[in-house]
LOMIRO-614306 format. One line per 10 residues: number of its first residue (from 1); their letters; for each residue x, y, z of C-alpha. Coordinates in steps of 0.05 Angstrom, whole numbers, plus 32768, in hexadecimal, padded with zeros to 4 digits. Example, Ala and Ser with C-alpha at 12.3 -4.5 7.8 and 13.67 -1.06 7.14 Angstrom:
! residues 2
1> as> 80F6/7FA6/809C  8111/7FEB/808F
***
This chain:
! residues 404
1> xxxxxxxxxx> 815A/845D/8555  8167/8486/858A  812A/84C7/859B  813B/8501/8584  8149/8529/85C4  8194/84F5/85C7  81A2/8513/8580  81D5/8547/8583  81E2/857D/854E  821E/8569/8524
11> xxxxxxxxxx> 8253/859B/8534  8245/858A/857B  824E/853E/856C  828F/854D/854E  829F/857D/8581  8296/8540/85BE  82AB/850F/858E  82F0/852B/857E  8304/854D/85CB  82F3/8502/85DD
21> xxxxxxxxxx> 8319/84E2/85B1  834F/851E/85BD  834F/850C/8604  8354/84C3/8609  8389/84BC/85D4  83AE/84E7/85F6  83A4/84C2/8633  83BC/847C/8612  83F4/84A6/85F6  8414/84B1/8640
31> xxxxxxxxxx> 840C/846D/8647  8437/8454/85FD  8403/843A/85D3  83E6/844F/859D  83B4/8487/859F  8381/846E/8576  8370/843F/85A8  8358/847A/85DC  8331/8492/8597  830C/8450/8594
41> xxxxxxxxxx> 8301/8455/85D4  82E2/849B/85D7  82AE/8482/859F  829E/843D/85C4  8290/846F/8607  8263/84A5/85DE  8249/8476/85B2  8209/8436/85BB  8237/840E/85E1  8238/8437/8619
51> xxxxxxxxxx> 821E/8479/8622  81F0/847B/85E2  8206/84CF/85D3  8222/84CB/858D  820C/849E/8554  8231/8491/851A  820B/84C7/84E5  821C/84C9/849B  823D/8509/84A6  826E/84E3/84D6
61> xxxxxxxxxx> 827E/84AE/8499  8290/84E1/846B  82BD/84FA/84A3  82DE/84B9/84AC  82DF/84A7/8466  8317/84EA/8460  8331/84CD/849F  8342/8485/847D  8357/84AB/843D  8386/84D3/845E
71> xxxxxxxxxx> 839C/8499/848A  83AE/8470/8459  83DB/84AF/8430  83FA/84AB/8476  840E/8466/846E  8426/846A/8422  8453/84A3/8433  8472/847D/8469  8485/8447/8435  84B6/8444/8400
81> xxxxxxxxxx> 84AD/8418/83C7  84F4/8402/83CB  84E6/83DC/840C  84A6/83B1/83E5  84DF/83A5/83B1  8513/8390/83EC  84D9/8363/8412  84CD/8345/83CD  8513/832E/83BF  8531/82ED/83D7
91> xxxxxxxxxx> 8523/82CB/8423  84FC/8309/843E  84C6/82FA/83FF  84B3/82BC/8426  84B9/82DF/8475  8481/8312/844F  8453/82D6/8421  8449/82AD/8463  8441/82DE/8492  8402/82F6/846A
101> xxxxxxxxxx> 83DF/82B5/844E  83E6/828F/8489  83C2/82BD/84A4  8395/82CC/8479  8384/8277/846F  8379/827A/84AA  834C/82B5/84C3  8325/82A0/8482  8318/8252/8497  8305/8268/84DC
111> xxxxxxxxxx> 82C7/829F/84BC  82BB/825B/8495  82B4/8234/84D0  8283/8262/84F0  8258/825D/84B6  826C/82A8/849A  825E/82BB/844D  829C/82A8/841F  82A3/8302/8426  82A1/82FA/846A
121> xxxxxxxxxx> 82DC/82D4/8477  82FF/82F4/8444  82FF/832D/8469  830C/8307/84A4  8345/82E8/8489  8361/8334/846E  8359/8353/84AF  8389/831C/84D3  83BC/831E/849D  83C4/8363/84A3
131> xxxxxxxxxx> 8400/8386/84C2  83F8/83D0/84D7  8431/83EF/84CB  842F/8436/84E7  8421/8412/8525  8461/83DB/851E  8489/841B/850E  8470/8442/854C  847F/83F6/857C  84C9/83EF/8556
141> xxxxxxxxxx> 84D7/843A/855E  84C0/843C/85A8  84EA/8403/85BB  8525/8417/8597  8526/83E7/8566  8517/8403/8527  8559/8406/8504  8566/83BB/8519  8564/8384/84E0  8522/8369/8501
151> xxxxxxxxxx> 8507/83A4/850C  8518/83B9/84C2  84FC/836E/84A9  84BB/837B/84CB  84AE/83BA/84B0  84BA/839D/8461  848F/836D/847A  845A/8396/848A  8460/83BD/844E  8456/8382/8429
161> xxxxxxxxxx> 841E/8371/844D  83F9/83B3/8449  8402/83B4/8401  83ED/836D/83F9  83B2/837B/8420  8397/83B9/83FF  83A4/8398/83B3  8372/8359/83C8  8341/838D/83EC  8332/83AC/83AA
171> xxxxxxxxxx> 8330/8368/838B  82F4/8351/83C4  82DA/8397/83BB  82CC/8386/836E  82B2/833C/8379  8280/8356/83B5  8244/8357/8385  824E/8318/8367  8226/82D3/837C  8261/82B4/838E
181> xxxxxxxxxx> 8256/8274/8363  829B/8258/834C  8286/8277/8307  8276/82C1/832A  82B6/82C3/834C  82E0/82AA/8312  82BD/82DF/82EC  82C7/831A/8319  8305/8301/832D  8326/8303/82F5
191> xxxxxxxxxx> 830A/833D/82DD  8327/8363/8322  8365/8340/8315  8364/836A/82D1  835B/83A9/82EE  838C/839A/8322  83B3/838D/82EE  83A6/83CA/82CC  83B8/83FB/830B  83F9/83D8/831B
201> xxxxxxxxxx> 8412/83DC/82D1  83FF/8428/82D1  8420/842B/8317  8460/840F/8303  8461/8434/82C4  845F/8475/82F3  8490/845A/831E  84BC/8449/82E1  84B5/848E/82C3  84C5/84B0/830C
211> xxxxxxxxxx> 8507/8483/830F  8514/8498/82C2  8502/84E0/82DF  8536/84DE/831C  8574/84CF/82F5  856E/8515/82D7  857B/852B/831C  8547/8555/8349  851E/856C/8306  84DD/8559/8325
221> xxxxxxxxxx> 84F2/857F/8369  8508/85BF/8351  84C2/85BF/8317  8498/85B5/8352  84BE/85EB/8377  84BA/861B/8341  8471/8613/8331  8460/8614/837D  8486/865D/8378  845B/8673/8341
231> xxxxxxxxxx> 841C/865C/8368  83FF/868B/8398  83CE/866B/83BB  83D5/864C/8401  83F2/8608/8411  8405/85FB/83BD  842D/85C1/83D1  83F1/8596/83F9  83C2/85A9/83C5  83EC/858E/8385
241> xxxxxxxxxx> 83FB/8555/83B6  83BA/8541/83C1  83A3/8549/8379  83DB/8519/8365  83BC/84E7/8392  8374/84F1/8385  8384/84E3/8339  8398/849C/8356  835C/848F/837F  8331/84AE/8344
251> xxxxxxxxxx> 834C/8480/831A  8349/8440/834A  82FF/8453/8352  82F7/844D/8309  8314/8411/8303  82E2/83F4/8339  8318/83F2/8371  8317/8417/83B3  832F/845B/83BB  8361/8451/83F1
261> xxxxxxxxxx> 8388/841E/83C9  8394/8456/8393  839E/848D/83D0  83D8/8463/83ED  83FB/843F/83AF  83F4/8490/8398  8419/84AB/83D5  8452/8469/83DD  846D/848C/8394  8473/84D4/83BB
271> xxxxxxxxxx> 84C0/84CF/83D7  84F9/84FB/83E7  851A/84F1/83B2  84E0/84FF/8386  84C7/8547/83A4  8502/855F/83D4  850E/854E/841F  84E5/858C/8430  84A5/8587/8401  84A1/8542/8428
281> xxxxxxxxxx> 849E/8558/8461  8473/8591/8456  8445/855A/843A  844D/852D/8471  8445/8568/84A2  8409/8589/8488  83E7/853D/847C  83FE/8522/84C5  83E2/8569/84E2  8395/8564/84C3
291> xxxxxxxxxx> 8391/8512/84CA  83AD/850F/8511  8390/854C/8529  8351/853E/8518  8334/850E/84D8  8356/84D3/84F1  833C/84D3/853D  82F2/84E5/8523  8303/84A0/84F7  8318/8478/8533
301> xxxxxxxxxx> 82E2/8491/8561  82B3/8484/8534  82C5/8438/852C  82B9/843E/8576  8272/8457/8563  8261/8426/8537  827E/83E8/8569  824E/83C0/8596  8264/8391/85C4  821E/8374/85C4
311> xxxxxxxxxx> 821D/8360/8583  8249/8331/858F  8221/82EF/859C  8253/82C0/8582  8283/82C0/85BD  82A8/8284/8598  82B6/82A7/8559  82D9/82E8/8580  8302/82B4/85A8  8315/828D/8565
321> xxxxxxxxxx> 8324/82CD/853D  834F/82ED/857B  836D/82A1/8580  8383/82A1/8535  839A/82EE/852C  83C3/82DD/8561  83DE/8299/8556  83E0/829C/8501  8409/82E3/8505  8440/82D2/8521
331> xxxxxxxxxx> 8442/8287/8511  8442/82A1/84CC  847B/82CF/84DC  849E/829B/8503  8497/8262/84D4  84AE/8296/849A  84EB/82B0/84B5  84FD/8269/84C4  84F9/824E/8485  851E/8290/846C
341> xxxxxxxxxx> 855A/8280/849D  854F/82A0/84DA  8555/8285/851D  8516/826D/8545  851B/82AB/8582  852C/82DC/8540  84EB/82BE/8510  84BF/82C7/855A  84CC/8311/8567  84C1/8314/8524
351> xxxxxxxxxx> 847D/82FD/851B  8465/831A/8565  8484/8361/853C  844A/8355/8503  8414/8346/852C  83F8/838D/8542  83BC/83A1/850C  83A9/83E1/852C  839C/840E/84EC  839A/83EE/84B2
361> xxxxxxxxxx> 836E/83B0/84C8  833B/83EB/84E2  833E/840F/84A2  832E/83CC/8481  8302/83B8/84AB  82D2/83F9/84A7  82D1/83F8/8460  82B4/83B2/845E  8285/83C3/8498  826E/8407/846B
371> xxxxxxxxxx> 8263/83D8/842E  8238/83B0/844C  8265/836B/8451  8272/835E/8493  8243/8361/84CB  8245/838E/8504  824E/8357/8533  8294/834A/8503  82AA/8391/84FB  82A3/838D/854D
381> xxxxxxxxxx> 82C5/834E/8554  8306/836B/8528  8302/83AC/854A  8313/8385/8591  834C/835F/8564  8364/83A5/854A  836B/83BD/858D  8383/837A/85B4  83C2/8375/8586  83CD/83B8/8587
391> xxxxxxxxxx> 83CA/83BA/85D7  83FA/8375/85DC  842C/837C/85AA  8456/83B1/85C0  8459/8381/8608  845C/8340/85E7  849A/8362/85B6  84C2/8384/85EE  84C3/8336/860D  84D4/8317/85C6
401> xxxx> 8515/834E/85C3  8528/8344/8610  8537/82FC/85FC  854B/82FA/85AE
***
């Protein structure tokens, strides 16, 4: 605990905390990666690990929490559900199955082989399977590859692998109570698996009535026009937006799962076709505008706060994890988009193309740290595995293009 003369008022903590952060993701900007970093960065300065200024308060968490909420919206709008129904059919269904439980196997065994808990590794074993895919769109779209088949394969990929990941976090979120006895987990398991159950039937009955919906034409797109007409309060559009996707999370809450699985399964049913090109983008706009500009770098910097390099003691364990994020990634790509047909330079730039995490494995990763299931030495160790992959893919990707 630090005396109280170090303790800043709040508004002031937010105030250094966000022109920090401001700063130094701008700074990373100029340099093409990903701002966030610079906003980790800003946190690990201000925070323990270094200058000791700003501590991670409760009023900070609920900060971040609307950070990771709106976040993960972010991500759901960038996804259509058409491309998890494309990575699900035919070879790219097994590109997207062993790029994630390879992973996941093996970032699991390794928390096993450091004596973790069974929760532990789990986690462990989520955060390297993950795929961040604002952050493989930003690499693919900065090196001109976006509209490429690979670049178009890893992004179905990492749909499928953000969605994949999110479904078993509120599955480990439900079985975090139990004793973890083979009965316990069978128990909770399957009782999570019925709830999970539960959501996605409700979800694809909404998706089946917004399909049924769209064949009458734009009736959904000029209602939601007319009522936002008759409504004359500001910013209508956000506000019916956000109640729509706060029914979701309401309702995964209820059903014991996380919020932000029902926040971005919510927003991947918003599309153009469903609410007009421009209500989209107003959406996106007005979303992108209070995340970016300011909930989402208080989130980032404030993983910085709650980091500490000296709580790492195990030295082995950080070099294993780094070792198997690394190496499982894109063998699991590689090996995947062999056996689906591809050639061996092809299946390579394919798996270095799903190994940044950046911020999905963060989001992840705070949640577990919040609930009390991973240690802060952990939450540390993924933090540097966040940012590594983040850092080297980009490099290691511009190589894997220069020789495909």
């Amino acid at each position: 605990m630090t005396d109280a003369f170090f303790e800043l008022p709040f508004f002031t903590n937010l105030l250094i905390l966000l022109v920090a952060a401001k700063i130094l993701g701008e700074l990373f900007e100029r340099f093409k990666q990903p701002s966030m970093i610079g906003e980790i960065l800003a946190g690990i300065i201000l925070g323990p690990s270094l200058f000791n200024l700003i501590h991670r308060t409760e009023d900070i968490k609920v900060i971040s929490e609307l950070g990771i909420f709106l976040l993960v919206i972010m991500v759901g709008l960038e996804i259509n559900i058409n491309s998890i129904l494309k990575s699900l059919k035919g070879r790219n269904l097994i590109i997207s199955l062993m790029a994630f439980f390879i992973p996941i196997i093996c970032g699991t065994s390794i928390g096993l082989l450091f004596n973790q808990s069974i929760m532990t590794s789990l986690f462990i074993g989520l955060c390297v399977a993950i795929t961040a895919l604002p952050v493989s769109i930003r690499i693919l779209m900065d090196l001109g590859k976006i509209n490429t088949d690979i670049g178009q394969k890893i992004i179905s990929v990492a749909i499928f692998d953000d969605v994949l990941a999110l479904t078993i976090l509120g599955v480990l979120i439900n079985i975090q109570d139990s004793d973890f006895s083979v009965f316990s987990i069978l128990k909770a398991g399957s009782f999570s698996l019925l709830k999970l159950v539960v959501f996605i039937v409700i979800l694809s009955s909404v998706y089946i009535l917004i399909k049924k919906v769209l064949r009458r034409g734009d009736y959904i797109e000029n209602s939601l026009n007319k009522l936002i007409s008759l409504l004359k309060g500001k910013e209508p559009l956000f506000a019916l937006f956000f109640v729509f996707i706060l029914l979701f999370s309401t309702f995964t809450e209820t059903l014991g799962l996380h919020f932000i699985v029902g926040a971005f399964f919510g927003s991947m049913l918003i599309s153009e076709q469903l609410i007009g090109k421009d209500n989209l983008k107003s959406i996106e706009k007005t979303t992108g505008n209070i995340s970016m500009g300011f909930l989402a770098p208080i989130f980032f910097a404030g993983i910085g706060l709650e980091f500490n390099f000296l709580s790492i003691s195990n030295i082995g364990l950080l070099i294993a994890v780094l070792f198997v994020s690394y190496f499982s990634k894109i063998i699991g790509g590689y090996l995947g988009g062999r056996f689906a047909g591809l050639n061996g330079k092809t299946s390579l730039t394919l798996g270095i193309g799903l190994n940044a995490r950046g911020i999905m494995e963060l989001v992840i990763a705070n949640i577990a740290y919040n609930a009390g299931l991973i240690s802060t030495e952990i939450f540390s160790i993924l933090v540097i595995m966040g940012i590594l992959t983040t850092l080297t893919t980009p490099i290691l990707l511009k190589r894997a293009f220069r020789h495909e």
